[in-house]
N, C-alpha and C positions, 0 to 999 in steps of 0.2 A: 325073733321078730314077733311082736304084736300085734292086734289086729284093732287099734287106736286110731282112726283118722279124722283129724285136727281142720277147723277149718279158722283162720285168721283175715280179720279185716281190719286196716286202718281208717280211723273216721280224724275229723277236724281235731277232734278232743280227747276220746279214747281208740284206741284199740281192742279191741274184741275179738276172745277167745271164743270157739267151740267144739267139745271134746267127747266124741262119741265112741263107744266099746263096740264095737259089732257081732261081738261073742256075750255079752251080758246083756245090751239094752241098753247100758245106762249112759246118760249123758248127761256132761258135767260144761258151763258157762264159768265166763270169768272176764272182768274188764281193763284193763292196766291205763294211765294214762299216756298217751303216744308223743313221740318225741320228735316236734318237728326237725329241730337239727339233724339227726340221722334217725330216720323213723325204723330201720333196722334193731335197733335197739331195741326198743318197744316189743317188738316181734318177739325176739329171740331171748330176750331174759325174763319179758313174761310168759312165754311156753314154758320155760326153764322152772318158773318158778311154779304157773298153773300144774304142770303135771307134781312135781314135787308135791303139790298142795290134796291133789286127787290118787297120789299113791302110786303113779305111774312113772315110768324109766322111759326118758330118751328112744329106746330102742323098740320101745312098745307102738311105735307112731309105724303105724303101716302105709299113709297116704297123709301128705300136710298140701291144703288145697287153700290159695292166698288171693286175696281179694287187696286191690292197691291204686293209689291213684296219683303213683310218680307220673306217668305219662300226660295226666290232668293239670296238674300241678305245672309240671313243666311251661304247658302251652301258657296256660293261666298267667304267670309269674314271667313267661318268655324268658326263661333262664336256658333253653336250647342251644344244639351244637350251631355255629357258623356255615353258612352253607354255601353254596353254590348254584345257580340252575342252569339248563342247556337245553333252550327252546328251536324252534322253530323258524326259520329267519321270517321276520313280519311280526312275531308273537313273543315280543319282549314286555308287552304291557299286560300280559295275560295277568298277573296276580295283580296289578295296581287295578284294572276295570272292572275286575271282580263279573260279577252282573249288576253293577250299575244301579241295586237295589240300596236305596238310602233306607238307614237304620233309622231315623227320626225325619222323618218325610215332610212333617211340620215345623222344622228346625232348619230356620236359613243360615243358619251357622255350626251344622255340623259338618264335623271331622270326621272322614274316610278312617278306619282303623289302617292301620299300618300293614303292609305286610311282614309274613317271617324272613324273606327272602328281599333286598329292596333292591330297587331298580339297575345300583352300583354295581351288583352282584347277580347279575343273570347279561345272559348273553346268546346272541343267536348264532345258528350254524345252518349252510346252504343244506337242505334234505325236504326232500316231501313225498308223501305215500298218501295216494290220492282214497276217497272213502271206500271204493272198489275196491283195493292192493293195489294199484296200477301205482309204477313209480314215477312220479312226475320230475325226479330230480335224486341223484344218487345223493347218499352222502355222501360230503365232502370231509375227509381223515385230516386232511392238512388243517383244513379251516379250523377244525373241530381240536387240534391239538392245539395250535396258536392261539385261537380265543380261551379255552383255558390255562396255557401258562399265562397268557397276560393277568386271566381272574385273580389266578394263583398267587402268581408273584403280587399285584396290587393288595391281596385282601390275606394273605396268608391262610389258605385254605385247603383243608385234607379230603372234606365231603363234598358228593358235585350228585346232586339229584338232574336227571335226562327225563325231560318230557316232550314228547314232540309230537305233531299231527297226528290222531287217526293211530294209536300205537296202541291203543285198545284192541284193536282189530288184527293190526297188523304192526307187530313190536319187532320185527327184523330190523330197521332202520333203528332204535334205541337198543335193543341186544351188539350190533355192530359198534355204535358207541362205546357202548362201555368195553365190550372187549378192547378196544383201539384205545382209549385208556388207561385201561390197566395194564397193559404191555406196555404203553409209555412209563406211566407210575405207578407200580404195584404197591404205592403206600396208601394214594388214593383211595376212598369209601367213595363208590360209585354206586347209586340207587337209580332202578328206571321206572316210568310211573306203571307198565305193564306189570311187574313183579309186587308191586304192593295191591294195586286193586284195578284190574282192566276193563273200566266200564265207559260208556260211551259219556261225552258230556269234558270236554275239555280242560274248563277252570275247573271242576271236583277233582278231577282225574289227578292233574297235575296238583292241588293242594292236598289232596291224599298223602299222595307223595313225598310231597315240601313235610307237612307234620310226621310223616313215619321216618322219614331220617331226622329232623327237627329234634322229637323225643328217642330217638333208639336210644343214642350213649346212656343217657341218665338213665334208661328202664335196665339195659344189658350192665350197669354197670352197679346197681340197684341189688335186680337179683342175680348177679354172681357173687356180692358180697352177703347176701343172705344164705344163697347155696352154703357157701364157705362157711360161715358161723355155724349153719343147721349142721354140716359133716363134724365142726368143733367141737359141738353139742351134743354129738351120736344120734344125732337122726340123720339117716343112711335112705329113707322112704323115695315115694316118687312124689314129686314137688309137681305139684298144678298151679293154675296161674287162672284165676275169671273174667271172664270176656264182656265185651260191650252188648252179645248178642245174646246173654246169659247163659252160656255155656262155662268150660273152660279148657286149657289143652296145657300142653308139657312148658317148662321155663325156655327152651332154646326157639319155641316157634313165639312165645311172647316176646322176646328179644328182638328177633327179628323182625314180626309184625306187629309191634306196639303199639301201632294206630289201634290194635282191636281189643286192647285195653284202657283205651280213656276211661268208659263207666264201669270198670271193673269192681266197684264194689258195691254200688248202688244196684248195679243186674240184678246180682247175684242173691239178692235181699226179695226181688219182685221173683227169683227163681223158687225160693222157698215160699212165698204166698201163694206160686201156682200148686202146689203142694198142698197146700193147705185150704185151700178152696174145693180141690179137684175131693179130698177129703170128705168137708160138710155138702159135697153134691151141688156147691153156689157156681155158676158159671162168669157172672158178671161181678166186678167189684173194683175199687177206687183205693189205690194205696196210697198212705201217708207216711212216710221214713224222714221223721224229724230229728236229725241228730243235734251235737253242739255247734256245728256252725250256718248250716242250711237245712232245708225242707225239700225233699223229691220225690213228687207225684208222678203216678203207672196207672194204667187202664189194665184190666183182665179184663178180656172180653171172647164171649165166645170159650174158654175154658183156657185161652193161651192168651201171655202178655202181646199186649198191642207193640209192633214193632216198625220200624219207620229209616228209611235212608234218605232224611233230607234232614238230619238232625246238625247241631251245630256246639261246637265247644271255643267256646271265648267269644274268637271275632271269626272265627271258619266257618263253613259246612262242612259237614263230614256224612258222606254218602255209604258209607259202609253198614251193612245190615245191624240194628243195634236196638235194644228194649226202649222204649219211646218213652223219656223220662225229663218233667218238667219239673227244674229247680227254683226255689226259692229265697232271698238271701233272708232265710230268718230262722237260728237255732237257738236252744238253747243257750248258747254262748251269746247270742245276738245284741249287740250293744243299742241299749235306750238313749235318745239327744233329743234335743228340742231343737228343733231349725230354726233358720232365720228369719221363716215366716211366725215361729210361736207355736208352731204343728210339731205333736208328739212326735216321733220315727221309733220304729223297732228295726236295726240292721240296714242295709249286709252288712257291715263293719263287726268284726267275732271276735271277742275276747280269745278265742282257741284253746289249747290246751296249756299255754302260760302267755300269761297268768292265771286264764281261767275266770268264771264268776268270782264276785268279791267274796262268794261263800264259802269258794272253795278253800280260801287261806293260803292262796300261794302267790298275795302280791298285787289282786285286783283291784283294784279301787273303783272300777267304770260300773254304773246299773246296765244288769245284764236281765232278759227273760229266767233266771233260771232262778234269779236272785228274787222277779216277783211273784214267779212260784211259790216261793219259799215263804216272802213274808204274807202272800197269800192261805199258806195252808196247803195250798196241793201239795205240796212235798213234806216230808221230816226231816229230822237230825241226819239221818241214817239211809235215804231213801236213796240212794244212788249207784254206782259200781257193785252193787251187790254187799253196799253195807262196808265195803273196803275203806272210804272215806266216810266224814262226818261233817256237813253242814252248820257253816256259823250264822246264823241268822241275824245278829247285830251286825255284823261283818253288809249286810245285805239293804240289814236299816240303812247303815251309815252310807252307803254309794246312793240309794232312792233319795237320802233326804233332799239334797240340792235341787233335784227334779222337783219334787213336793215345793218345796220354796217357791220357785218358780213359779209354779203352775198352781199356788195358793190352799194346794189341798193336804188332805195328811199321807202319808207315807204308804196304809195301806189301800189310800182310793189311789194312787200312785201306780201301784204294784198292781192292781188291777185293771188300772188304762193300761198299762203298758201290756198285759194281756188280752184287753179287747180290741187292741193295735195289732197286735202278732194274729190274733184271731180271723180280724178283718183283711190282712195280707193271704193268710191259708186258704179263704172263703174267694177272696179275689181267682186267686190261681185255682183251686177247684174247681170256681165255677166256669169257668174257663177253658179246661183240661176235659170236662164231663159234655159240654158244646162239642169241641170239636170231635172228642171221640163217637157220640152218639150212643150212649148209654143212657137206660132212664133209670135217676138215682134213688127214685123208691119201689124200683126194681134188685137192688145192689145192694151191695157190702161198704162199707169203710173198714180195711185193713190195716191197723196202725201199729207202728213198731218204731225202731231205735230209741233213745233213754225218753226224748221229751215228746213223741209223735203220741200214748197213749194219755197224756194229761189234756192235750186239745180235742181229742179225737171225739169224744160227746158233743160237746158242746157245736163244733164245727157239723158234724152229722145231723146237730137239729135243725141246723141254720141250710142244710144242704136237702133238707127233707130225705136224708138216707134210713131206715128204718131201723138196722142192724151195723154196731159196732164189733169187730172181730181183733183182739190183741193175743195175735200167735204167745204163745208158751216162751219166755225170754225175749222179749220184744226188743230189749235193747243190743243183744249182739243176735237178732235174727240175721243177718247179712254175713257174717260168721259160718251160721249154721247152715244158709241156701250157698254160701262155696262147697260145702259138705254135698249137699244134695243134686248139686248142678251136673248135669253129663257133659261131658265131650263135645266137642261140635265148632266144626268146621264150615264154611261156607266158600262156596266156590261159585265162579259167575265166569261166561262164554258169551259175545257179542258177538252177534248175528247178523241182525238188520236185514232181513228176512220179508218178504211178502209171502201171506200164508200160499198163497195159488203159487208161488215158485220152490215153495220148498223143496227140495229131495230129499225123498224119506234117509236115503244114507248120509246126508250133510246132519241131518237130526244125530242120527244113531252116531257119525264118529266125535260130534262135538260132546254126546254123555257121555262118551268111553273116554275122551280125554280128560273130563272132569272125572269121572270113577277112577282112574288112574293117579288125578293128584289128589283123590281123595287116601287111595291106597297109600299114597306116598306121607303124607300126612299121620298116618295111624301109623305108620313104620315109625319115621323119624318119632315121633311122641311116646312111643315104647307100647300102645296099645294092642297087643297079641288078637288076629282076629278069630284063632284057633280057643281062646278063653273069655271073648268078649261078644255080646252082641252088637253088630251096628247096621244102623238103621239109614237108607242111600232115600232120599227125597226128592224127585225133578220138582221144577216150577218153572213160568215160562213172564218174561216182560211183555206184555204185548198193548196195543192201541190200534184204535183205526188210522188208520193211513192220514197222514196230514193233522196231525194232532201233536199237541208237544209235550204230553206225560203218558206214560203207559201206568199198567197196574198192575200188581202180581197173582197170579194164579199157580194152585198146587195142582201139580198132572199125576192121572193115575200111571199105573203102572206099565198099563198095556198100551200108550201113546205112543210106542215106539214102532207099532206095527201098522199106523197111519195117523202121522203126526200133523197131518192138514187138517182131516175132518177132527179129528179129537181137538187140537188146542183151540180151532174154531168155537169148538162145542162147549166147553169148560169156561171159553174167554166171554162168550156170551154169558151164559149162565151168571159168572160173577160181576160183569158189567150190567144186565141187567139189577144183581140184586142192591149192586151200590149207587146207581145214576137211576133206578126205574123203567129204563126202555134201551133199547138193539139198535141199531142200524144195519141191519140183516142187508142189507142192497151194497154199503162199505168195504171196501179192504181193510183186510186184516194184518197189521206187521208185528211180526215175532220180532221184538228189539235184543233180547238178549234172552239165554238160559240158565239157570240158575243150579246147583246142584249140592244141600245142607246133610249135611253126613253128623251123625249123631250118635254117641258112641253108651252104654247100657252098662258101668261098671259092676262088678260083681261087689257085694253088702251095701248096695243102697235100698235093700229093701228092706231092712231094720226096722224093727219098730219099738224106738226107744223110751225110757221112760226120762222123766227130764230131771234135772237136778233142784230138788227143791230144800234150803236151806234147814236147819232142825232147828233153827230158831223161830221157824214160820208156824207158828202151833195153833192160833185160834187167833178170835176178835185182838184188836189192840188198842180200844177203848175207844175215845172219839175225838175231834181235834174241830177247831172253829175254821172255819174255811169261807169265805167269798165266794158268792155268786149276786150276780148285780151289782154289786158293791156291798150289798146283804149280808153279814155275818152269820152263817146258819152252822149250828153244829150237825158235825158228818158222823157218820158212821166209820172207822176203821178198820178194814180188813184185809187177812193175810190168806197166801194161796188156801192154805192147809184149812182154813173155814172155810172156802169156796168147792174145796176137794168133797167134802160131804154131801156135795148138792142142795149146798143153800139157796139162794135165791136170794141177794142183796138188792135193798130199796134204795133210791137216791135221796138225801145228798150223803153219798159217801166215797170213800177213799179204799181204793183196793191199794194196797201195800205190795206190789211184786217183787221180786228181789234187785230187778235191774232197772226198775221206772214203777210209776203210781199210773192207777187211773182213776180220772175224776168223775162219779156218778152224779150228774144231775139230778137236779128234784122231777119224779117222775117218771125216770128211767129206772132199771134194775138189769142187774151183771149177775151171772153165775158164770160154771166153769164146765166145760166137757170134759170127758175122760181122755184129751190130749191134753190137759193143759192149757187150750185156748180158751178166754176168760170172752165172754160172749154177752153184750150190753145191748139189752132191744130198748132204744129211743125215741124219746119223746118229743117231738119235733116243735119246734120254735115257729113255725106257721102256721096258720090256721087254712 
């Protein structure tokens, strides 16, 4: 056994390798193109082939930690299992009334999205548990077996998700169900909405639910045909899986809670820039991970990714604690049209990975962003997967020209609207993302990574008045590399509903011991030894004033458990004051729920590796004509290996990386630090 641990991401377009020695330092990148049809494939024969290529064996893989976004896809596409639901008698409409919030508020003619589950398909049963625990009404066994063979037999159905009143609290009445089912049919997949995420708040609770059985099959059926190939392959390692919350944990708890992988690869991306910040000493900063088919913007604020459970994937909410990341539909793969108004568009519509840009030669014909890259000059022959492929730039002409016709102009004022369009979409969503976070952006960083996120990243940081561009060390499989770097970590949540004046300090104390308990259990089942590992147990508490309808999260010290009144009092002010400005010290205080993030310290992530830089990256690469304004200005051309000597590049020029360019503005200048990280202070486009 070796001590190689592998980190793997699938994106729209490629897959990305990243392959670190923990006994040398050295770390080696690599990109493959990814294979929608079974994106397994992708995986496992380009590991097969990347180590082969870096000199390493199958068996040398100590740890393979996988970033994926079947569970995403799934929703996205609604290609999920058939289900079933078993509500509440009265609470049949729960997924159709959603909260009654219109998506286009200004549109008398929109359409409710659908639910996963539709009205034909859910059913009520006599039970209620009142908000107290008091039983207002026993389950009914009989009821509850009749209305599901009726589902059954009409809808032919093996999955049956149970959500029923107040089972956050008090999940006896859903635990009896499903037992009482599965004695009837032990073929039946019975999910309860207690066991996925027990949090107060009804329609989340239960759509929680609906999406964790929704996507299980396809994620458990995903990675157990990966498991299988890797054991094929001779990697025998321990298989990780990245979370939504930027952690990651073992394949069998990704299986079964697959809700906590929807952004399983985008986290894992803003994991590695917490990294990297924490590093240059920056606490605040603005990420941009532009890959082939979309654009997804993070806040670091404070020294840790901004995080958020009111986040939402397709047409849901999804409540579950999760890195607060706002997507864009415009990648490098991003399809250029003209509307029906006569108005350029860049995207969401993504060439993907086939066919791909018309450059890439595998069949495109459609003008893509990547394609006016290219006849712009930010990019080369050569500038992509690390030089694997080659760029045809006629190939790039010939898709622009018809746009050009249209639009009366030549092919490269073409190629650069359709960059000042993708431009003005990134600046939209930025400016946006940096409002509601509350960061001041010439305070800040712009962090930019995956293949096409460093060619915008200047120019967008002038327009954003951010003073300092930051393009980590392999920007385009950074995502890759932050599943390498990410810990452990588990999140656990206990509703309360608590007024602070009633608490009992022992009601505190057994609801953390029962969360430390499933946190133990947790680190068992995932194989984490706590005899060789560190882990790190976190309280936090939900709390609001009384008669309020959001609370806020605060982190408790340690010693709250030896009077849990005055302290969470104390801590709740404290952080209420510093985000609202003022107390209401005379208010009740209500503890809505406890929260408890276990975080786990693996042994060689403290590495400090050196990165893989090509030996064809030797010095200057002469200069190349490039657009700005529509301006043809000759650039300057440069590769790591001239940045590595501590030059100091002037703009307008071309850094050459292995896996993406970046484009220096007239004004601006890039150099490199001794990680690697290519560092652009900016000249800002406002006065």
């Amino acid at each position: 056994m070796g001590s190689l641990h592998v980190g793997v991401d699938i994106g729209g377009t490629f897959t990305d390798f990243t392959l670190t020695d923990v006994q040398t330092g050295a770390r080696h990148h690599a990109k493959r193109p990814t294979t929608p049809a079974r994106p397994a494939d992708a995986v496992v024969n380009g590991l097969e082939e990347v180590l082969r290529e870096k000199g390493y064996v199958p068996s040398d893989v100590e740890r393979f930690v996988h970033g994926q976004t079947i569970a995403l896809n799934t929703v996205l596409q609604r290609r999920g299992e058939r289900l079933g639901l078993v509500v509440t008698r009265g609470f049949r409409d729960i997924l159709e009334l959603r909260r009654l919030h219109l998506g286009k508020p200004v549109d008398l003619f929109a359409v409710r999205p659908e639910p996963l589950i539709p009205r034909s398909r859910v059913v009520e049963v006599g039970e209620r548990r009142s908000a107290d625990g008091g039983i207002d009404r026993p389950l009914d066994a009989d009821e509850l077996l009749e209305q599901v063979a009726r589902m059954r037999e009409a809808h032919d159905l093996d999955h049956v998700v149970v959500a029923f009143m107040h089972a956050h609290a008090h999940p006896e009445h859903e635990q009896q169900a499903k037992d009482v089912l599965t004695r009837r049919w032990p073929e039946l997949h019975v999910s309860c909405s207690h066991e996925v995420w027990p949090e107060i708040r009804e329609y989340e609770r239960t759509v929680a639910a609906v999406i964790n059985s929704y996507v299980a099959s396809a994620v458990e059926s995903y990675l157990a045909d990966l498991r299988t190939r890797l054991l094929d392959l001779g990697v025998t390692a321990q298989c990780l899986v990245t979370k939504s919350n930027g952690g990651v944990t073992g394949l069998d708890d990704a299986s079964t809670n697959a809700i906590q992988t929807m952004l399983s690869g985008p986290a894992s991306g803003i994991a590695a820039v917490r990294e990297v910040l924490a590093d240059l000493g920056q606490e605040s900063g603005l990420t941009l991970d532009m890959g082939g088919t979309s654009t997804d913007l993070a806040v670091i604020r404070d020294g840790e990714p901004v995080t958020s459970r009111d986040g939402e994937v397709g047409d849901f909410p999804v409540v579950l604690p999760a890195i607060e990341i706002f997507s864009i539909g415009a990648g490098g793969g991003s399809i250029a049209r003209i509307d029906d108004t006569g108005v350029l568009k860049v995207g969401p519509e993504s060439a993907g990975a086939q066919p791909g840009p018309a450059c890439y030669g595998k069949g495109g014909t459609r003008p893509t962003l990547t394609d006016a890259y290219l006849v712009s000059g930010f990019m080369g022959a050569a500038d992509i997967a690390g030089g694997t492929m080659s760029l045809d730039e006629q190939a790039s002409r010939a898709a622009l020209e018809p746009l050009a016709k249209e639009l009366d102009v030549s092919i490269e004022v073409v190629a650069q609207q359709i960059v000042e369009v993708a431009t003005s979409s990134l600046y939209r969503g930025a400016s946006s993302v940096i409002a509601r976070s509350g960061i001041e952006p010439k305070q800040s960083v712009l962090v930019a990574f995956g293949g096409a996120g460093p060619v915008q990243a200047v120019s967008l940081a002038a327009e954003l008045q951010i003073p300092r561009v930051i393009v980590p060390a392999s920007p385009g499989t950074l995502c890759a590399t932050g599943a390498i770097m990410a810990r452990p970590r588990a999140d656990f949540i206990r509703t309360l509903n608590l007024m602070l004046d009633d608490i009992a300090p022992e009601r505190f104390v057994e609801a953390a011991a029962q969360m430390r308990e499933q946190a133990a259990a947790w680190l068992e089942r995932n194989g984490f030894d706590t005899g060789t590992v560190d882990v790190d147990l976190q309280l936090a508490a939900d709390m609001r004033y009384a008669r309020q309808s959001y609370e806020i999260e605060v982190m408790l010290p340690e010693e709250v458990e030896a009077s849990p009144a005055d302290t969470l009092r104390a801590v709740f002010e404290k952080s209420y004051a510093q985000r609202f400005g003022m107390t209401s010290p005379d208010q009740i205080v209500e503890l809505v729920s406890l929260r408890l993030f276990a975080t786990v310290d693996l042994p060689g992530r403290e590495a400090d590796p050196q990165q893989d830089v090509p030996d064809a990256a030797t010095g200057d690469s002469g200069t190349r004509m490039i657009l700005q304004g529509r301006i043809p200005v000759e650039a300057r051309v440069v590769t790591p290996a001239h940045l590595r000597a501590g030059v100091s590049v002037a703009g307008p020029a071309v850094v050459a990386l292995p896996d993406s360019t970046i484009v220096v503005d007239t004004g601006s200048t890039a150099q490199m630090d001794e990680r690697g990280n290519v560092i652009v202070e900016v000249e800002s486009h406002v006065s």
